[in-house]
C-alpha positions in Angstrom: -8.6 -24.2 13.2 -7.8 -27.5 11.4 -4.2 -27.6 10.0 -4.2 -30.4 7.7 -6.9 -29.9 4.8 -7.6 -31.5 1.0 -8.1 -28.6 -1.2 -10.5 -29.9 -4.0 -11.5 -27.5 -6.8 -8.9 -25.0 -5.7 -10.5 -23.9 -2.7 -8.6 -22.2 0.1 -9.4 -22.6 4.0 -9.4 -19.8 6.5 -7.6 -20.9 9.3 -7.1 -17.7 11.2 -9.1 -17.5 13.9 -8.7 -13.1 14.3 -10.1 -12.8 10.7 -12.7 -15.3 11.4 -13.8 -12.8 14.3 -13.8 -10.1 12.2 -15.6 -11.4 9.5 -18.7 -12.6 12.7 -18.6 -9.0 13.8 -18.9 -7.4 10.2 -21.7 -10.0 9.9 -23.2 -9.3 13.1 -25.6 -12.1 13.2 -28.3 -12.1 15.5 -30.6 -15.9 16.6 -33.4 -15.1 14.0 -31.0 -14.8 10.8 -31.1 -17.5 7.9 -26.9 -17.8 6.9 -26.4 -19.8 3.4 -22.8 -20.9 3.6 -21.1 -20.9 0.1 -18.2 -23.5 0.1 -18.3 -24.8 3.5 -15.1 -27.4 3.6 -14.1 -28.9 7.1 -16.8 -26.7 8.5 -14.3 -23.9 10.3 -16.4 -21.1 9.8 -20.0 -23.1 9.7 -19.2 -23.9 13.5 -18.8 -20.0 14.1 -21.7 -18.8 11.9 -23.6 -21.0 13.7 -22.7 -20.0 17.1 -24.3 -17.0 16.7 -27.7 -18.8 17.3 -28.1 -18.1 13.3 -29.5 -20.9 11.3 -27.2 -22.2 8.5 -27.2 -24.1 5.4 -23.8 -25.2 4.7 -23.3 -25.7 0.9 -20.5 -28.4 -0.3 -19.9 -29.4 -3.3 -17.0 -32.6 -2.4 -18.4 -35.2 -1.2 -15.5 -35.9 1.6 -16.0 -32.9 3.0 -19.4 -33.0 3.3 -19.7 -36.3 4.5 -17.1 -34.5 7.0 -19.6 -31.7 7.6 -22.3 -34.6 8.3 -20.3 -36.2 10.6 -19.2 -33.3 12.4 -22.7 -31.2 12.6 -25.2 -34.2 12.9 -26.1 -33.6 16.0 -26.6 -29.4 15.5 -30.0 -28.3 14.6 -28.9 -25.1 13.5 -26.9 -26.5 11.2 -28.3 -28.7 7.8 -25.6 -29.8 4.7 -26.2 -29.2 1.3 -24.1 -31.7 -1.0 -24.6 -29.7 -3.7 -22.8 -27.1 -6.4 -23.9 -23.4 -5.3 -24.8 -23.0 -9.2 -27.5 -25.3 -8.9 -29.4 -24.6 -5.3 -32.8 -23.2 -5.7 -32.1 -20.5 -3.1 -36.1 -19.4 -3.1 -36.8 -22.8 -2.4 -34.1 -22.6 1.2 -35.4 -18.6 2.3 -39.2 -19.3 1.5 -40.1 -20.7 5.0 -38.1 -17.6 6.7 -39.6 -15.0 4.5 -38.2 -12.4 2.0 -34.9 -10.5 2.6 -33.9 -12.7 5.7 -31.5 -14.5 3.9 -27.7 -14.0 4.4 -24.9 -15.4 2.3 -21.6 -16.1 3.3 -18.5 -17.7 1.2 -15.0 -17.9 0.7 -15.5 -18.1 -3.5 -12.9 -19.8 -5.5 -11.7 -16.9 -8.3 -12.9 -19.0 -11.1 -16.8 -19.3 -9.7 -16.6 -15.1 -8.4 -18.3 -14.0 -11.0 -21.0 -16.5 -12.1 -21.8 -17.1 -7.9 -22.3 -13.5 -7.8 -24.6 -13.7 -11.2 -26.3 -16.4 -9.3 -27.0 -14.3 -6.5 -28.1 -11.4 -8.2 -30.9 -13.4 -9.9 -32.3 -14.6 -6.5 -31.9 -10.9 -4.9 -35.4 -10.6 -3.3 -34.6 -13.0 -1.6 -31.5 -12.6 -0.1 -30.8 -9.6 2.5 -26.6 -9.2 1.9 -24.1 -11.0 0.9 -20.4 -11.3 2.7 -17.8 -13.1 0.4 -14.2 -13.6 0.8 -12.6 -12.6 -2.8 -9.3 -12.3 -4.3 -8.4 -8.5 -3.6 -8.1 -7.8 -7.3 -12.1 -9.2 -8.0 -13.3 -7.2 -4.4 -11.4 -3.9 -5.8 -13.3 -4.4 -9.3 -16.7 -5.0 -7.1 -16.5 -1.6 -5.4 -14.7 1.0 -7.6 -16.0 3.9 -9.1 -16.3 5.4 -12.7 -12.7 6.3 -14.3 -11.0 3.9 -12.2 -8.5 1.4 -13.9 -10.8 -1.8 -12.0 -13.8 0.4 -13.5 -16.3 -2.2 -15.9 -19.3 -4.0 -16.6 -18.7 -6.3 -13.2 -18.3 -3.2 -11.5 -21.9 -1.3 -12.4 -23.4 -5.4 -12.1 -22.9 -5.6 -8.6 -23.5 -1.7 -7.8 -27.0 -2.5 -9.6 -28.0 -5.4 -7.6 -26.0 -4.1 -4.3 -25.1 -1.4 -2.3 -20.7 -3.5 -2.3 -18.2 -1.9 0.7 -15.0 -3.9 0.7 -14.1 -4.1 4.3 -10.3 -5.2 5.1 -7.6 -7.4 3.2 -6.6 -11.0 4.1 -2.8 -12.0 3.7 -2.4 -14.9 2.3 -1.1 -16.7 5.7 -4.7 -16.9 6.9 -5.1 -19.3 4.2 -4.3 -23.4 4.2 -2.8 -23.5 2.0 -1.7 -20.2 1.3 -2.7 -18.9 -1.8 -0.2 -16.5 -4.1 -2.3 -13.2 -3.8 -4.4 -11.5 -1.1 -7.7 -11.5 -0.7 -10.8 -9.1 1.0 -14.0 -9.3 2.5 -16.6 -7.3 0.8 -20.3 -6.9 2.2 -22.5 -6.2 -0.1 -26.4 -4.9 1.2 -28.7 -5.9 -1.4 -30.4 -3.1 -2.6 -31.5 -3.7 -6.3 -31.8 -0.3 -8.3 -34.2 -0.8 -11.0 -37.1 1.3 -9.5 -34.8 3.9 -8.7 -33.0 4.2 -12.0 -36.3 3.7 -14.0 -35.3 0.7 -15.3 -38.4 -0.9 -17.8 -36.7 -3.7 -19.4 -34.0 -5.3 -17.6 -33.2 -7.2 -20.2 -32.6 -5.1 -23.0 -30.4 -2.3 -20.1 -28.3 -5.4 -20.0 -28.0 -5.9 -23.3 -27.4 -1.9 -24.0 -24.8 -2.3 -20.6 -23.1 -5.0 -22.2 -22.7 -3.5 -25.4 -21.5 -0.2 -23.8 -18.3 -2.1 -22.2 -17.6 -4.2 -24.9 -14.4 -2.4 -25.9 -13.0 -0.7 -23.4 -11.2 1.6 -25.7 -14.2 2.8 -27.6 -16.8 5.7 -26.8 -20.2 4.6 -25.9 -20.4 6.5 -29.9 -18.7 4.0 -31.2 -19.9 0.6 -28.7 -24.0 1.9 -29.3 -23.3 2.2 -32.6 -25.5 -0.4 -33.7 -27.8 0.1 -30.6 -29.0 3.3 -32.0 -28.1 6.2 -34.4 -25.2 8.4 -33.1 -26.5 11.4 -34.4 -29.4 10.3 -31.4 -26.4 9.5 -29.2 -25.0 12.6 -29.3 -28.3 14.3 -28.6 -28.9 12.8 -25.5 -25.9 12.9 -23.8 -25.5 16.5 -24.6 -29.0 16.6 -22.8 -27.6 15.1 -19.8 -24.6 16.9 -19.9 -22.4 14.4 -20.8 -19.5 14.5 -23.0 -19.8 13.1 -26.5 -16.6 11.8 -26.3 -17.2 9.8 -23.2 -16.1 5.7 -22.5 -18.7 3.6 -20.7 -15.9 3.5 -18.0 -16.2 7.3 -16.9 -19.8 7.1 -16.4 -21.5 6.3 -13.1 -24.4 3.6 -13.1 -26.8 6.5 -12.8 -25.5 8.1 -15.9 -25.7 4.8 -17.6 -29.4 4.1 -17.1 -30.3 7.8 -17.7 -29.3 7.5 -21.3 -30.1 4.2 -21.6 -33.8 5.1 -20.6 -33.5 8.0 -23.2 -32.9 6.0 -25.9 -34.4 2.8 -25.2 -37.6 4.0 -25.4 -36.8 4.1 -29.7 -34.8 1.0 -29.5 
């Protein structure tokens, strides 16, 4: 892979051909799959994603690298460039002609756009089928951990909502150009949104009750609901649902979240 590369907006390149393997076989793409690329560059990984026989849209937000990207796919029907900032592409608009859930989405994301990409994402999820990003290990460790955890938070129970997140293997920073000061992983993430199963009504006001709940870390849900609901209601519930009164949003599970958010949203 290239050697000598701009690095606009602070992105990275892969340039290690092993991890690019691994990352195709995690994938496992097959002729009929629809790939959005997030963050395409000199087109590295576009030329291996689209390899596969998968059809790609490479998104780029600089315009010398897409022009690059032009230049160096114009002749690949498989492969069609987007000039454009990931935020603003009507992905319903790109999987409509190949149907619902056939949409895969592939990117190497920049730790300032992590989250709000992911947000992104989330808010097109029926259409989308999973989601493989390259993350700084730190953001893919906060993705996938589990309730008690130090990485444990609201980003944590977002993408566990929306997806079912398994962080795969760490990156050094050597497979980068140019390197970058901390390592990074690839997480897959199977879109698998869990409103019906948590009896979500309202997504709108869960979020605003899971917001709320992880607002100060160092609080109880007691303390962080306060103003949600009255405690005395609080404490009813969770002793309902066997849960300590004295509990922090960060030692309860997703499932434990919506169960008492259900309970006392009905009121509120």
């Amino acid at each position: 892979m290239g050697r000598h590369l701009r690095t606009p907006l602070g992105q990275v390149f892969l340039t290690d051909c092993h991890v690019a393997d691994r990352i195709l076989h995690c994938m496992n793409l097959q002729p009929n799959d629809s790939v959005l690329e997030i963050g395409a560059g000199p087109g590295n990984m576009t030329a291996r994603l689209a390899s596969t026989g998968a059809l790609v849209w490479a998104v780029e937000i600089d315009p010398a690298l897409a022009q690059g990207l032009r230049e160096k796919f114009g002749g690949n029907p498989r492969v069609e460039i987007l000039e454009a900032d990931i935020l603003q592409v009507p992905i319903n608009q790109l999987a409509r002609p190949v149907g619902r859930e056939r949409i895969k989405v592939f990117g190497n994301l920049p730790y300032y756009i992590t989250s709000p990409c992911l947000l992104r994402l989330f808010h097109y999820c029926c259409w989308i089928e999973e989601i493989v990003v390259m993350v700084q290990q730190e953001v893919a460790q906060r993705i996938v951990a589990t309730p008690g955890s130090a990485e444990y938070g609201l980003f944590s129970v977002t993408c566990q909502y929306y997806t079912r997140p398994t962080l795969h293997f760490t990156i050094p920073p050597k497979a980068f150009r140019p390197a970058p000061q901390v390592h990074s992983a690839l997480v897959r993430m199977q879109v698998a949104p869990q409103k019906e199963s948590l009896g979500v009504q309202d997504e709108e006001a869960f979020w605003r009750w899971m917001k709320a709940a992880f607002a100060q870390k160092r609080k109880t849900l007691l303390n962080n609901w306060r103003r949600l609901c009255e405690p005395e209601r609080l404490r009813r519930a969770m002793e309902q649902l066997g849960i300590d009164r004295r509990a922090r949003a960060e030692a309860l599970s997703l499932v434990q979240l919506a169960a008492l958010q259900k309970t006392l949203g009905r009121a509120g």
